[in-house]
C-alpha positions as YAML, in Angstrom:
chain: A
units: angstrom
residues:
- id: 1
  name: UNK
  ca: [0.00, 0.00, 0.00]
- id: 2
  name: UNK
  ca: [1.09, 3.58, -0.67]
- id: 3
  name: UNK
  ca: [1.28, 6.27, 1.94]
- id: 4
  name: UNK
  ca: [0.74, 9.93, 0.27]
- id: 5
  name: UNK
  ca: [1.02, 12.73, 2.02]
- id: 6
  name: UNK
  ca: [-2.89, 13.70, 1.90]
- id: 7
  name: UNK
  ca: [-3.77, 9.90, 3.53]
- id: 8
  name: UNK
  ca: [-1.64, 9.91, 6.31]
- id: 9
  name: UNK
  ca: [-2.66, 13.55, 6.80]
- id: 10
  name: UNK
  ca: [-6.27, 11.89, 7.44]
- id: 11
  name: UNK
  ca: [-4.97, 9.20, 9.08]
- id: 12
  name: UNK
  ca: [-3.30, 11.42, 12.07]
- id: 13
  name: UNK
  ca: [-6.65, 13.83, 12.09]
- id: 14
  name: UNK
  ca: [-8.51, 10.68, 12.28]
- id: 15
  name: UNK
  ca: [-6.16, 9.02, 15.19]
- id: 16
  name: UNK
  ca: [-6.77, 12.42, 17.39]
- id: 17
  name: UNK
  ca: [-10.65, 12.17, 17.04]
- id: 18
  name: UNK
  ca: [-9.40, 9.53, 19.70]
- id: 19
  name: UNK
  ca: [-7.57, 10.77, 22.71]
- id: 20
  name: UNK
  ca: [-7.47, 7.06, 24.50]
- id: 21
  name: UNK
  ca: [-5.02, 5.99, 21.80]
- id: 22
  name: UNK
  ca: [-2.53, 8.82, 23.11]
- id: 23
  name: UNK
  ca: [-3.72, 10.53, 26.26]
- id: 24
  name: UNK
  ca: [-2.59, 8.67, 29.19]
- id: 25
  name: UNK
  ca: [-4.83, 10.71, 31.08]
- id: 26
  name: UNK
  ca: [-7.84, 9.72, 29.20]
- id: 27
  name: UNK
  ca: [-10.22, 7.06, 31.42]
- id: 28
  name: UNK
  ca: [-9.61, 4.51, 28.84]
- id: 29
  name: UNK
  ca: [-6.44, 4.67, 27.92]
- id: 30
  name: UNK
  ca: [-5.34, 1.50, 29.51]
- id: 31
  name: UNK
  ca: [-8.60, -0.48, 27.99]
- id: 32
  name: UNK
  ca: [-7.12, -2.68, 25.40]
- id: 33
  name: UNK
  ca: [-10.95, -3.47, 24.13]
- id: 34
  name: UNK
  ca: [-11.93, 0.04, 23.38]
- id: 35
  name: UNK
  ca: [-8.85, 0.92, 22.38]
- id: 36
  name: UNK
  ca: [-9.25, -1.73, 19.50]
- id: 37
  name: UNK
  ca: [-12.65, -0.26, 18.65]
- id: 38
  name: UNK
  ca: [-11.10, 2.93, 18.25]
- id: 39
  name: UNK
  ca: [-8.52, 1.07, 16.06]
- id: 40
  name: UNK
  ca: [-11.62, -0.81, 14.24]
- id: 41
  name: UNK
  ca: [-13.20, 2.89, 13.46]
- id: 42
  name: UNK
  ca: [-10.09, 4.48, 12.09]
- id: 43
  name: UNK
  ca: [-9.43, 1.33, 9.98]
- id: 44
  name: UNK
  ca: [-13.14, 1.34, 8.34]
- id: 45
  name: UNK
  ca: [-13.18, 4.94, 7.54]
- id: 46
  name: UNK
  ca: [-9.43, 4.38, 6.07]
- id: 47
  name: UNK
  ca: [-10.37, 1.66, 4.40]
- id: 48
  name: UNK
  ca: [-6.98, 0.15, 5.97]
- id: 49
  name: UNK
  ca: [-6.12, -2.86, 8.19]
- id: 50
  name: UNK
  ca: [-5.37, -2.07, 11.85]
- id: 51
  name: UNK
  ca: [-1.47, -3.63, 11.76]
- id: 52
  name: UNK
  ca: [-1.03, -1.35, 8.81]
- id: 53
  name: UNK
  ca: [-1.68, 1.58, 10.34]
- id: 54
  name: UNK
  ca: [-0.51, 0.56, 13.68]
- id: 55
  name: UNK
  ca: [3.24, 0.39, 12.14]
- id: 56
  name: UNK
  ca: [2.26, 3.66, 10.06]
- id: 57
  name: UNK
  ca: [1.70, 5.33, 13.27]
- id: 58
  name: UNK
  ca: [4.42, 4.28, 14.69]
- id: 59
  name: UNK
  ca: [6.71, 5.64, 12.24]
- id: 60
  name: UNK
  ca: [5.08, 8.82, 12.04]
- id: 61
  name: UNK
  ca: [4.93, 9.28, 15.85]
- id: 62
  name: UNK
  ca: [8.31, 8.26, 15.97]
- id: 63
  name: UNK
  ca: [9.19, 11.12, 13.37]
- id: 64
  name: UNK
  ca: [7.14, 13.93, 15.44]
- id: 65
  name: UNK
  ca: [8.95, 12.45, 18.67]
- id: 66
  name: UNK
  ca: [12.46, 13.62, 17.09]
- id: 67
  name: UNK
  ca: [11.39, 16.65, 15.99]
- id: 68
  name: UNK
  ca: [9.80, 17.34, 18.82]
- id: 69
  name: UNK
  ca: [13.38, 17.19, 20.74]
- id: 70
  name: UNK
  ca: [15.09, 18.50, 18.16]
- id: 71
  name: UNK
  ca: [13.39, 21.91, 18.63]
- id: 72
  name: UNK
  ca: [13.42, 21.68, 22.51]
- id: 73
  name: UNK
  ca: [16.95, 21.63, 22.44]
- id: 74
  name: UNK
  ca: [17.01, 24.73, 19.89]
- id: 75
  name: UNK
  ca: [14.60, 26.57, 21.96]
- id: 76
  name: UNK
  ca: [16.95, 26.19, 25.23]
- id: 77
  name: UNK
  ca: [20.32, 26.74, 23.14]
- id: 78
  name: UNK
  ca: [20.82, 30.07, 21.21]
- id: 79
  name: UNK
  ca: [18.29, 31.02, 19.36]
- id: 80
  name: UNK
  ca: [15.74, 30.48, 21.77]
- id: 81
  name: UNK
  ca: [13.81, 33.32, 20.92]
- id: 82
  name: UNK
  ca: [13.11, 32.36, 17.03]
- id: 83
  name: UNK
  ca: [9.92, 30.24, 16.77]
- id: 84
  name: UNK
  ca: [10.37, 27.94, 14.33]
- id: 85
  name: UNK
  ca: [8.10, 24.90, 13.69]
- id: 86
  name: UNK
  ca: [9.52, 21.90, 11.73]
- id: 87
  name: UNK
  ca: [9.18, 21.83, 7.96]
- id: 88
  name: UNK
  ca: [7.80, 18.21, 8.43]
- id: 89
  name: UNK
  ca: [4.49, 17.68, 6.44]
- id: 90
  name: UNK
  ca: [3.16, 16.68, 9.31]
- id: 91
  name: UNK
  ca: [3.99, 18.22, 11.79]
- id: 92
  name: UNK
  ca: [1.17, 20.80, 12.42]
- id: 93
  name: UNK
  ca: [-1.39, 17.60, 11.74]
- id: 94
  name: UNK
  ca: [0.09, 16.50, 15.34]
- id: 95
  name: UNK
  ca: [-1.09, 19.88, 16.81]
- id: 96
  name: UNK
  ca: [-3.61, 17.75, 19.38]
- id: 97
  name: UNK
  ca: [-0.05, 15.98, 21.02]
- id: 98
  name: UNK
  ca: [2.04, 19.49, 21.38]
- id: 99
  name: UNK
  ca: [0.75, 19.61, 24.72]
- id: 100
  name: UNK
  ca: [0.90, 16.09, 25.75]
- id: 101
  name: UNK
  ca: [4.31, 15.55, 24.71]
- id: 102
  name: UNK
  ca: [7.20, 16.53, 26.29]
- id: 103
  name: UNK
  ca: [10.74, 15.71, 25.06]
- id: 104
  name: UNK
  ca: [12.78, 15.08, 28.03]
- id: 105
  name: UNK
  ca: [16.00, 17.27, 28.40]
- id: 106
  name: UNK
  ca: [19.34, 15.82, 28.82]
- id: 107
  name: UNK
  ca: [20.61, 15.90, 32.48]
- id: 108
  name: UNK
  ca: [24.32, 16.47, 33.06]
- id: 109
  name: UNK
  ca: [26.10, 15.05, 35.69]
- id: 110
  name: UNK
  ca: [29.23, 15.42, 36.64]
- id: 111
  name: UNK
  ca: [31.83, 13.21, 38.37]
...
């Protein structure tokens, strides 16, 4: 199956209509049988089996993850004060996990 840009752009607004696949606050988060009928939905309105867009997400996710860091660390090093997004297709499509995810900074310890 091919990925465009415009179907995995619906496949990440779909996967936010559905905050107990990423917010670990939500009540059913940890409820592995409504978590696969969210996975059911997203898969009949794709048109797409659920391992195929389970790996799909998890590339993309893992994408937004590094960027993620990547502009923490530019925010806290010199040119903190520029606000730049990523140039990532889809980055702003991830706009519902900006607040939920927090890259962890680098502690330094010394001997």
């Amino acid at each position: 199956m091919e990925w465009t840009n415009d179907l995995m752009l619906s496949f990440i607004s779909e996967y936010g209509k559905y905050p107990l696949l990423w917010d670990n606050t939500h009540p059913f988060y940890k409820s592995v049988p409504k978590k696969n009928e969210a996975w059911d939905a997203i898969s009949e309105e794709l048109g797409i089996e659920v391992p195929d867009l389970k790996r799909k997400m998890t590339s993309l996710l893992a994408t937004y993850r590094k960027l993620r860091h990547k502009l923490a660390m530019t925010k806290s090093g010199s040119g903190a004060d520029v606000d730049t997004a990523p140039v990532w297709f889809a980055y702003k499509a991830f706009a519902f996990l900006h607040n939920k995810y927090h890259p962890k900074t680098k502690v330094n310890i010394e001997a």
